[in-house]
C-alpha positions, -999 to 999 in steps of 0.1 A, spaced: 0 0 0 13 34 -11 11 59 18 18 98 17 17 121 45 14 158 46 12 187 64 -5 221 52 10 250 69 31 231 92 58 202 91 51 167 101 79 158 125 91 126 125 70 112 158 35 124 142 47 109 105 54 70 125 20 75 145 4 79 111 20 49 94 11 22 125 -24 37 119 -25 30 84 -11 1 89 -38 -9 119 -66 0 94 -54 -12 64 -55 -50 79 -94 -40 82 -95 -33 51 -102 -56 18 -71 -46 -7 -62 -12 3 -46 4 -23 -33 36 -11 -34 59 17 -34 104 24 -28 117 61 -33 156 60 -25 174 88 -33 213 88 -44 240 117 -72 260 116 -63 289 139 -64 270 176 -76 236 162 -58 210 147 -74 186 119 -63 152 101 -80 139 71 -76 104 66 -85 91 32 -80 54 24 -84 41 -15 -93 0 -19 -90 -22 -46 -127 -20 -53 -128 17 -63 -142 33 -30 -125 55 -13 -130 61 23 -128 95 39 -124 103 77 -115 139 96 -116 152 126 -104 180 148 -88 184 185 -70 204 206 -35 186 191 -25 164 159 -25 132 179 -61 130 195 -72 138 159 -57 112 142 -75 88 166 -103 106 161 -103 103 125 -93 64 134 -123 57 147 -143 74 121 -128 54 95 -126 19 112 -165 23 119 -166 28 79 -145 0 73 -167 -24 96 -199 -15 81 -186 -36 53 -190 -24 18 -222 -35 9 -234 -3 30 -217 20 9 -229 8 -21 -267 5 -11 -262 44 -2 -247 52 -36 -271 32 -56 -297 53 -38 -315 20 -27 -314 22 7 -306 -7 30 -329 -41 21 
């Protein structure tokens, strides 16, 4: 799995950029064939947000953000959001695109 991280308006240091990759890596054995992976850190005057976005084999791409007080609590916030994604299983996010509805 490809991963990239990035920072907008600040540098990653090296501690936040390891943090990162063992999340990836904790995710990506949830997922089915992850292809690639985006960690964006940025600040937003006194908050700090991460965007998480996770690509899989099957075309979807799963998004995640969140904001705290520092880098690190939103990176597990943004964990969470994206490993309840992951566990709804992909026949959730298709019956929402296809406009369906759950059967």
């Amino acid at each position: 799995m490809r991963t990239q991280i990035t920072g907008r308006h600040r540098p990653v240091s090296e501690d936040l950029r390891e943090r990162a990759e063992r999340v990836l890596q904790r995710l990506a054995s949830h997922a089915s064939r992850p292809v690639d992976a985006t960690v964006t850190f940025d600040n937003h005057s006194a908050q700090c947000s991460v965007e998480l976005r996770l690509h899989l084999s099957s075309g979807d791409m799963l998004v995640a953000s969140a904001t705290a007080a520092d880098h690190r609590s939103a990176l597990d916030r943004a964990e969470q959001k994206l490993r309840r994604q992951l566990e709804k299983g992909p026949r959730a996010r298709r019956s929402r695109r296809a406009g369906t509805g759950p059967q």
